[in-house]
N, C-alpha and C positions, 0 to 999 in steps of 0.2 A: 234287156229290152228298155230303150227309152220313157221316161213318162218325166212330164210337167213337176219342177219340182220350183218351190222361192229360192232366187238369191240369198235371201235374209236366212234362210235355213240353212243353209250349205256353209252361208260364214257362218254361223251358228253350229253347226256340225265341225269345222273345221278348226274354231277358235281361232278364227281372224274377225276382219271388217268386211264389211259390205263392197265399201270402194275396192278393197282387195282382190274381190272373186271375181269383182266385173272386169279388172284388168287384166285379169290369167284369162279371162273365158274371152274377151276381147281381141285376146294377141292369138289364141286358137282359133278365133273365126266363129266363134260358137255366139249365135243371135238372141239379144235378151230384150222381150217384150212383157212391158206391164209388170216386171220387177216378177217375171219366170223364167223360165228357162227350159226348155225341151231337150235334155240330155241322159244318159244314163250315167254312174258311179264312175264307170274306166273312162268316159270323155274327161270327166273332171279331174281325173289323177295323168291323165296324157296334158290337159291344161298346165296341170301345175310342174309334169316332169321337166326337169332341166332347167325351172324356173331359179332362179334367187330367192330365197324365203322375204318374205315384207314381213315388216318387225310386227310381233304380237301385238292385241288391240290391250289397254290398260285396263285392268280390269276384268277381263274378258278368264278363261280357264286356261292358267297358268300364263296372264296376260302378266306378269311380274317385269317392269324393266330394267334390264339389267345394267348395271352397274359399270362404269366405265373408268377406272383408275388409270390418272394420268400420271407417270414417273418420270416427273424434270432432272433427273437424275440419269436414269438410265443411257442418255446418249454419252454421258462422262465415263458411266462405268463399260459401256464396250455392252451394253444391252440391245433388244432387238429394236429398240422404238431409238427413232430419231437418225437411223441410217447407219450406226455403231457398227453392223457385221462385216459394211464394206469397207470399214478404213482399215489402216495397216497397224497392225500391232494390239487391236484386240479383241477383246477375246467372245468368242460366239456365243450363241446361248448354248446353255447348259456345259461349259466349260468351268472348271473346278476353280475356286479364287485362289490367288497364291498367296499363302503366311506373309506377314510381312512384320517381320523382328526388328526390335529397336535394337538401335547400336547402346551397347553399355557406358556409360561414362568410362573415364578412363582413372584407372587406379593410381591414385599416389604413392608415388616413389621414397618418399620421408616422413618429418611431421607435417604439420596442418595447420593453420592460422585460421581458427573459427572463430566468425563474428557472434557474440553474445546475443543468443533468441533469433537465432538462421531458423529458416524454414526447411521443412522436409525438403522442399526438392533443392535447395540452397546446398543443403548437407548432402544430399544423394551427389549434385554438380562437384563438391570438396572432397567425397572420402570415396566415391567410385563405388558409388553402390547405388542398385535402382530404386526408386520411388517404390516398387513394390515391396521389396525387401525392408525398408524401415517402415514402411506402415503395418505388415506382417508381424514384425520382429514386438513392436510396440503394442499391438493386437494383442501378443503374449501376455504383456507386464499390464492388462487391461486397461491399455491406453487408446481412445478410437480417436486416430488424428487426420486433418485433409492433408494436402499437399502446398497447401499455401499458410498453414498451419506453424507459427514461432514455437522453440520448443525451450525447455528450460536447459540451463546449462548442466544440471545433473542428469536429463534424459539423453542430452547431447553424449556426457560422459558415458551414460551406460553403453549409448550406442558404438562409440568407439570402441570402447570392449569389447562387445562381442562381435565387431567384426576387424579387429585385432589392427584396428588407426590408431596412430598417435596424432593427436592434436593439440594444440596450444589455445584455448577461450580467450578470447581479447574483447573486453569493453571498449566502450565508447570513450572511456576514462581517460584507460589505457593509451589511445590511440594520441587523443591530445598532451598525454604527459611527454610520451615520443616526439611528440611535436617539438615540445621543448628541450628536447634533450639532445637531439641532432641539431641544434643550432649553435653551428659553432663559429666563433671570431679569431681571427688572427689576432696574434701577441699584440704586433703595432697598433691594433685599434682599443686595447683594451686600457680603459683608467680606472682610477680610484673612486670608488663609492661610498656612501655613508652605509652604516654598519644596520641594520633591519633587525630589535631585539623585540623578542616577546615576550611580556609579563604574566605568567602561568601564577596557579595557585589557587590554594582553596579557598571556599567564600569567605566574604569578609576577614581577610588576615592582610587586609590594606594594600592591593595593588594599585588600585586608581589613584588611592589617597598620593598613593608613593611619586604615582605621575604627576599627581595633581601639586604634590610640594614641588615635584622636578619644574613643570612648566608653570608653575605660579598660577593657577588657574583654578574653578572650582565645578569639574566636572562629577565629582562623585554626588555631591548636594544637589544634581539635575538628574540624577538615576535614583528609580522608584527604591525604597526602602535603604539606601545607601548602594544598591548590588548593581554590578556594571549587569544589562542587559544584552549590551551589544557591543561588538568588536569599534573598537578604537585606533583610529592610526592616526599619529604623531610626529612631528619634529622638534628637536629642541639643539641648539647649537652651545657646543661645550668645548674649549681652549680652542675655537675656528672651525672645529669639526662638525659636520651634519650628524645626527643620530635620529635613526629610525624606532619609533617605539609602539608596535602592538599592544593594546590591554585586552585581554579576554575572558571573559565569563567563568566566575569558577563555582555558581551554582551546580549541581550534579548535570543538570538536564542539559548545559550544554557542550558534553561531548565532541558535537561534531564541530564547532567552534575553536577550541582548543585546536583541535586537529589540524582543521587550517590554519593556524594561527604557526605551529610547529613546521608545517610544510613549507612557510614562505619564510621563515625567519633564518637567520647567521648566527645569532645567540640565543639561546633561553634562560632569562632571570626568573627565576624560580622563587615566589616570594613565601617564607613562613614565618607565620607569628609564634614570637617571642613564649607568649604567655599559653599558646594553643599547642605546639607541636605540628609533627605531620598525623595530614587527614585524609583521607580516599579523594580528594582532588589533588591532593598534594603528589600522594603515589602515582596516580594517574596523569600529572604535568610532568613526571620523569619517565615515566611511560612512553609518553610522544614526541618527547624532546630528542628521548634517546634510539626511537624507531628514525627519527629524521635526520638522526646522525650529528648534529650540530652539537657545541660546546654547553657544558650548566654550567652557568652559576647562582650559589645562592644569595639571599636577600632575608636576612633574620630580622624582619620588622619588628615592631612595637616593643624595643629594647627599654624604653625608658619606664614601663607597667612595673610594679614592684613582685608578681609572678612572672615574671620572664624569667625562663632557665634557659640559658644558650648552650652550654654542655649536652645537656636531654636532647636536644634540637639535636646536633652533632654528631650525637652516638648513637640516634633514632638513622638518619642520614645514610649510617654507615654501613644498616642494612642491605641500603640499595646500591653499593660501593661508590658514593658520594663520599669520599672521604679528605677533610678540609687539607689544606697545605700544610699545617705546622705541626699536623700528626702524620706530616709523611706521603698524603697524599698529592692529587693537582686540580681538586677540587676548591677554586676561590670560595670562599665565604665574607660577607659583605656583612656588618653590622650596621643598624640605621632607625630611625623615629620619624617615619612618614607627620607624626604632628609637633616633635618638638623641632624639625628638621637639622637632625643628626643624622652624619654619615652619608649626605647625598652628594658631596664632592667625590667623594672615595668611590662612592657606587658606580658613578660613571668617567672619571678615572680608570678604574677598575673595565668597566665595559669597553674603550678608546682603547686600552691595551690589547684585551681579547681579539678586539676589532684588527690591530696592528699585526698579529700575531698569523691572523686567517687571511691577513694581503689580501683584500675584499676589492672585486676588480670588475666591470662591467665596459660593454662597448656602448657609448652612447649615440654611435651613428647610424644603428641600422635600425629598421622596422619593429616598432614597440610591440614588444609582448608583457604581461605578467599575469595577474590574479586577482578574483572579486572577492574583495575583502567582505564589500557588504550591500546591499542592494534593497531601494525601498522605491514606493510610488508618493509621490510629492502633488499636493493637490494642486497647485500653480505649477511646478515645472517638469510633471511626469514621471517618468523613468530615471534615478538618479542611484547611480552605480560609485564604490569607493573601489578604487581600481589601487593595486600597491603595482607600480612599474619596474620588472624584474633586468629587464633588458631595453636599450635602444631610449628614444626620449618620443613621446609620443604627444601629438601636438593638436590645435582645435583643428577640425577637418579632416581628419582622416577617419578612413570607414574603418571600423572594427569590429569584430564578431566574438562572440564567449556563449559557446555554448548552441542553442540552438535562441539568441537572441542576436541581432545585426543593427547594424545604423551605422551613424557621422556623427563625430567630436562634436555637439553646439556649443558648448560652454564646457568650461573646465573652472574648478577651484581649489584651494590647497583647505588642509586643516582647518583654517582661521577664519574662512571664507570671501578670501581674496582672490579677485579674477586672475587667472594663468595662461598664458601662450602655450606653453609645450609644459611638461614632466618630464625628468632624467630620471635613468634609477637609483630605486632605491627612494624612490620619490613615491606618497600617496596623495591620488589627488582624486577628487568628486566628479564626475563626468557625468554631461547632460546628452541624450541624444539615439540609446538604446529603444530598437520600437518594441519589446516586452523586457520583460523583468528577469533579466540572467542568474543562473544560481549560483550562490555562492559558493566561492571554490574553484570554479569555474576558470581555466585561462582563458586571457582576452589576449587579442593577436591585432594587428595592422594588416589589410590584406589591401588587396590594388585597387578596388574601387568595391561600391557599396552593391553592384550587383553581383559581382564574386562574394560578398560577404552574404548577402541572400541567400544565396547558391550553397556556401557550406554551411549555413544554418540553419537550412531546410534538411539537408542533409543530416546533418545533427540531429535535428528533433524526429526525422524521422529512427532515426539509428536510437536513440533512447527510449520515442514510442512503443517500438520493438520489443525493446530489453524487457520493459515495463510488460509488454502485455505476456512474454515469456515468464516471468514471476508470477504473475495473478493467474491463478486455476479456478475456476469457477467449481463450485462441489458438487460429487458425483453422487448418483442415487443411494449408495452403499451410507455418505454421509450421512445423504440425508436420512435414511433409516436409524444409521449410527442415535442421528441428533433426537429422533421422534422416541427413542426406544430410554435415554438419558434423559429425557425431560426436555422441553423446548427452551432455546438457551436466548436468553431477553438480551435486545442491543440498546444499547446507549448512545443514539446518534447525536453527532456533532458537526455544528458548521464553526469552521476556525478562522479566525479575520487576525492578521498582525501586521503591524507596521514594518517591519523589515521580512528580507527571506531570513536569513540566520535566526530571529526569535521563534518565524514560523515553525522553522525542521526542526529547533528543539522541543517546543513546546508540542508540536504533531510527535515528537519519537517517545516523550516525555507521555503524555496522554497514553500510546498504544501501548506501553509496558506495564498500563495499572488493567490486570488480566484477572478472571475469576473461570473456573469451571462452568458457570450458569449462568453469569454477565460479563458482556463485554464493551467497549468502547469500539464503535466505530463511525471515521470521518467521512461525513457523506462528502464535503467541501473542504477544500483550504484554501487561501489565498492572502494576497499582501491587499492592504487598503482598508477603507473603511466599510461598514457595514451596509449595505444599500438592499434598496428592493427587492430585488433577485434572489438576494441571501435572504431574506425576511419568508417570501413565498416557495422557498426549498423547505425551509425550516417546517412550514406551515403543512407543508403536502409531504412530510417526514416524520414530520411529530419530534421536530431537532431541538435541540439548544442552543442558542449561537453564543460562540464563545469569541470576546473580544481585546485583544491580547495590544494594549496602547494605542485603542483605537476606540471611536465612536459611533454609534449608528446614526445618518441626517437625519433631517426634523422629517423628513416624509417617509423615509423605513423607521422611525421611532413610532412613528403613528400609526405604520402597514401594522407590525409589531403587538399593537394596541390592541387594534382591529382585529386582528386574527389570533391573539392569545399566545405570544411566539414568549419565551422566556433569552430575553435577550441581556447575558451577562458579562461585564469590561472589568479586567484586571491588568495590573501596572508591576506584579511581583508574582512568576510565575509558578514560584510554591502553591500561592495560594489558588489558583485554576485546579494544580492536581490534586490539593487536599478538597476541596469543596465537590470534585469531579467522583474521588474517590467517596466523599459522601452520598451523592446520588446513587451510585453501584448500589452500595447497603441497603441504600432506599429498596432499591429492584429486588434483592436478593430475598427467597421466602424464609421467613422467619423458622428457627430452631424452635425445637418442643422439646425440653429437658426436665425429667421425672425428677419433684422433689419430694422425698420421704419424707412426711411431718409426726409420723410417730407410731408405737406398736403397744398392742392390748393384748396381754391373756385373759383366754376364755376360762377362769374357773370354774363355772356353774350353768348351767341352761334352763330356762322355765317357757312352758309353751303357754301359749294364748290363744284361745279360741281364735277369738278375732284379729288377730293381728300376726298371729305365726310365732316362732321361736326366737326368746329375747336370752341373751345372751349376757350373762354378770359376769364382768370382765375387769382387770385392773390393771392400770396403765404401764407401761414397764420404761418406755422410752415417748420422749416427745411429748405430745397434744395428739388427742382425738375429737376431732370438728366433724358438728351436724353436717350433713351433705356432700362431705368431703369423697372422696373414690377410697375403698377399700377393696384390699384383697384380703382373700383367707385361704394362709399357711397350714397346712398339714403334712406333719414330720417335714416342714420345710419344699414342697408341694403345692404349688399354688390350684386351689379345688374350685375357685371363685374368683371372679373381680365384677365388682359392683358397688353400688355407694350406699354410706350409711345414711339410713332413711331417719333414724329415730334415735337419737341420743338423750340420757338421763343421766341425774346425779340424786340416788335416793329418790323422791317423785315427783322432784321439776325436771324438765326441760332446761337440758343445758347447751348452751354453744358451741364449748369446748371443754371438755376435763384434762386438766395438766396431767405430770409423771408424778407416781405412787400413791395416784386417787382411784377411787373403784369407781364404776359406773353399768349402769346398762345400754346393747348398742341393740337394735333392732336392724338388720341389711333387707336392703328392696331387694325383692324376688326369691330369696335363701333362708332356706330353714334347716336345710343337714347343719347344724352348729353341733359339733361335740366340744366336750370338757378337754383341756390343750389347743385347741386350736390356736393359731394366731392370728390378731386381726393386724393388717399393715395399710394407715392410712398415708395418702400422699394426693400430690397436685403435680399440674403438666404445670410450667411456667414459660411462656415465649424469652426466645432468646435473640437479641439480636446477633447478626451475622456481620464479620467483617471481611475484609477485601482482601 
């Protein structure tokens, strides 16, 4: 039966709008006056039949709107939105996705030529194995690595292992030594060179001196303490002939100096004194002479000391089968007096033959290569490289690259510091024009123009960057546990400033070898030049020391310095950097506590005391027995006690200390079991210092 019902009710019964119900009841014909309506339940559900639902009111009972997710996706993947079912090829909804497997790299047939600190997927590209496989494999060895991730060359190695590659590791080194060694010249281009000798030897046993008699000159008296610091290159002209003469460092620290010094030489003069013998530079100058394959000979300086044994020299020698010509051997030996100037005709004589013997032959027309002798930053003229010229003649203008450093020839000079057009080899000459600072050792090359040289120097440093960050392992939680559970291990931070590269890497290899269990040295900075701002405020937000190695810090990082409390310290003789370095360590290190036993008392007698407890007549047997001192008490050898003697007497004063085979009474703070035998054992803790 119809009856009179509201509009507003009806949306309100139905959980819609108001506008809503007038539209249904509207399009059914059904008359609405004064916001009523004259209808019954089934008019209104015949209204609404076969209608379209109009969206819920907000709000309203389970008026929630719903949610409309757009997938700009879906018409690519073959979904229903965007028209996808109708094209050809795919796939409808609810059709299953198809796997879709990676192709495997492809496995190598031989060895492998792996570049030193490849990345995971570099390696996975080389040895035909997937990405997920080495990161699984290394997952094992508790390594969690990404796929762009450089790896070390011993993880490289393992990985080979165990999936049964043979590989070859090639450095960055490597690659440039190759460089030189595929370069080869036809017979017809090839001429006569001067001979490239290097002066090895232990410290102070007169190598400079030696040069310094040769070329009349007074370079040892301009190096700090008399000791070469830095590599020397040379010429001196002898019956017509050019000769090349390297001087190299025979301090311990520099190592890596020598080494170069071996690698680019024709001969090695090996120089020992007279009066000293051979010495761990000395063994180690035949050492590298003899890895580098070239000729020794020796140089028994300081002949003219009335300790000079030259036999001992000889039969020491012989160990290292150095053994002289006229016992048989073909080992030259050279007698001489770098100061009374004996024997320097002979010595190089003697070199000019060696020289004649090795038919030392270079082509001087093609594209200069050779070797960075030594390399520093020049406050007027920048980057100033000592290049020794191995091959070709290399001239002002030409682009050259060493290393991951590039540029153009601007100036060239020789030894003496005379302006030069070009260098032949076998020639060292100073060259201006590098836009960073090349390392020594380093070969330099002639390449076609300066943005090829760019081009392979980027390349370079990126190929080194690599290496580097494959060496450095950042420490893992285990360490760190390791480090918290041993004690927390103090650093020694350093900023390091030198005037050349070659002082730098010694004195940085030099520093990192002075090692302790619970201190160590380590370089926040290194670098060639002088000490400036920059380094002042590392220092300051470090808590460093800057260490300055023939160099100064300016008047405005002198003052930064000041200001900020930076301990900024310059040394000229690089012993003393490591011994004052190695003093700081001690500094750090906590001090030793070592028990001194100052002496022992038998208990013969005991008397108690009301007020004071059990005093104890005792007579000294060993040592002193001191008021206050720490005592223990021995029983049958049993330590019953440890505590200090409160109350010392002698008869009924007060005494400080009673010596051996005096009687005395001791009273101990807090102990009163004293029986007859006991032993009393006085002692002290004493701090010790600690060394490095």
């Amino acid at each position: 039966m119809a009856k009179k019902r509201k509009v507003s009710d009806i949306a309100r019964q139905r959980g819609t709008s108001v506008d809503d119900v007038l539209a249904h009841l509207k399009k059914a014909g059904i008359e609405v006056v004064d916001g009523e309506v004259n209808v019954d339940e089934e008019a209104i559900e015949k209204a609404y039949a076969g209608a379209t639902p109009a969206p819920r009111r907000r709000g309203g009972q389970g008026g929630r709107r719903r949610r409309v997710i757009i997938d700009a996706g879906a018409a690519r993947r073959g979904g229903p939105q965007g028209g996808g079912g109708q094209r050809r090829g795919r796939r409808g909804r609810g059709e299953p996705r198809e796997a879709v497997t990676p192709t495997p790299p492809p496995i190598p047939s031989g060895p492998v030529k792996m570049p030193s600190g490849a990345s995971v997927k570099e390696i996975s590209q080389l040895l035909g194995i997937s990405t997920a496989e080495i990161i699984k494999t290394l997952m094992g060895y508790g390594e969690m690595v990404t796929i762009t991730q450089s790896l070390s060359d011993e993880a490289i190695s393992v990985l080979a292992g165990d999936f049964n590659r043979e590989i070859e590791i090639v450095h960055a080194a490597d690659e440039e030594a190759a460089l030189e060694t595929e370069a080869v010249d036809a017979a017809e281009d090839l001429e006569s060179r001067p001979a490239v000798i290097t002066v090895m030897g232990h410290v102070d046993h007169g190598k400079t001196s030696l040069l310094d008699a040769i070329r009349d000159t007074a370079v040892a008296a301009g190096e700090a303490g008399g000791i070469t610091q830095h590599i020397g290159a040379y010429q001196v002209r002898h019956q017509g002939k050019l000769v090349t003469f390297i001087d190299t460092p025979g301090h311990a620290a520099f190592t890596a100096m020598r080494a170069r010094g071996a690698k680019v030489t024709d001969i090695a003069a090996i120089v020992v004194a007279a009066d000293d013998g051979v010495m761990p530079q000395t063994i180690e100058a035949i050492d590298h002479a003899k890895a580098a394959g070239v000729p020794i000979l020796i140089v028994v300086n300081k002949i003219d000391k009335p300790e000079a044994n030259i036999d001992r020299i000889k039969q020491q020698l012989t160990e290292y089968a150095l053994v002289p010509e006229e016992w048989g051997g073909d080992t030259i030996f050279v007698e001489a007096s770098a100061k009374k100037r004996i024997g320097l005709e002979n010595f190089l004589d003697m070199l000019l033959l060696v020289a004649e013997v090795a038919d030392l032959k270079a082509n001087p027309k093609t594209e200069a290569s050779g070797f960075i002798i030594e390399s520093r930053v020049d406050p007027g003229r920048g980057v100033v490289a000592t290049v020794l010229v191995n091959r070709g003649t290399l001239h002002v203008g030409d682009a050259i690259v060493a290393g991951g450093a590039s540029g153009r020839v601007r100036a060239m000079r020789d030894f003496k510091g005379e302006t030069l057009v070009s260098g032949g080899p076998s020639t060292p000459v100073e060259i201006i024009g590098f836009d960073e600072l090349p390392i020594a050792g380093e070969l330099c090359r002639v390449v076609k123009d300066e943005r090829a040289a760019r081009a392979l120097a980027g390349r370079r440093a990126s190929r080194l960057k690599t290496e580097r960050l494959a060496r450095e392992r950042s420490l893992t939680l285990d360490e760190v546990f390791a480090r918290i559970a041993a004690g927390k291990v103090l650093d020694l931070n350093l900023v390091v400033k030198a005037d050349v590269q070659g002082s730098l890497e010694a004195l940085s290899d030099a520093l990192l070898k002075i090692q302790h269990p619970e201190v160590k040295v380590r370089i926040l900075h290194s670098g060639v030049g002088g000490i400036n701002e920059s380094d002042i405020m590392l220092a300051a937000a470090s808590e460093a020391i800057i260490i300055g190695f023939n160099v100064r810090p300016s008047q405005a990082a002198q003052t930064l310095a000041e200001q900020e409390g930076v301990d900024v310290r310059t040394y000229q003789v690089i012993y003393k950097v490591t011994e004052d370095v190695t003093a700081a360590l001690m500094g750090m290190l906590k001090p030793e506590y070592r028990e001194v036993v100052l002496g022992q008392a038998e208990v013969r007698a005991t008397f108690k005391a009301s007020k004071v407890g059990t005093i104890a007549g005792c007579m000294v047997t060993k040592g002193i027995m001191q008021r206050g001192a720490k005592a223990r008490v021995l029983r049958d050898d049993v330590v019953v006690h440890d505590g200090r003697i409160g109350s010392l007497k002698r008869f009924q004063e007060d005494a400080r200390e009673v010596q051996e085979g005096f009687e005395c009474g001791i009273l101990l703070d807090g102990f009163n079991d004293v029986k007859e035998g006991d032993v009393f054992e006085a002692y002290e803790t004493r701090e010790v210092a600690r060394e490095v």
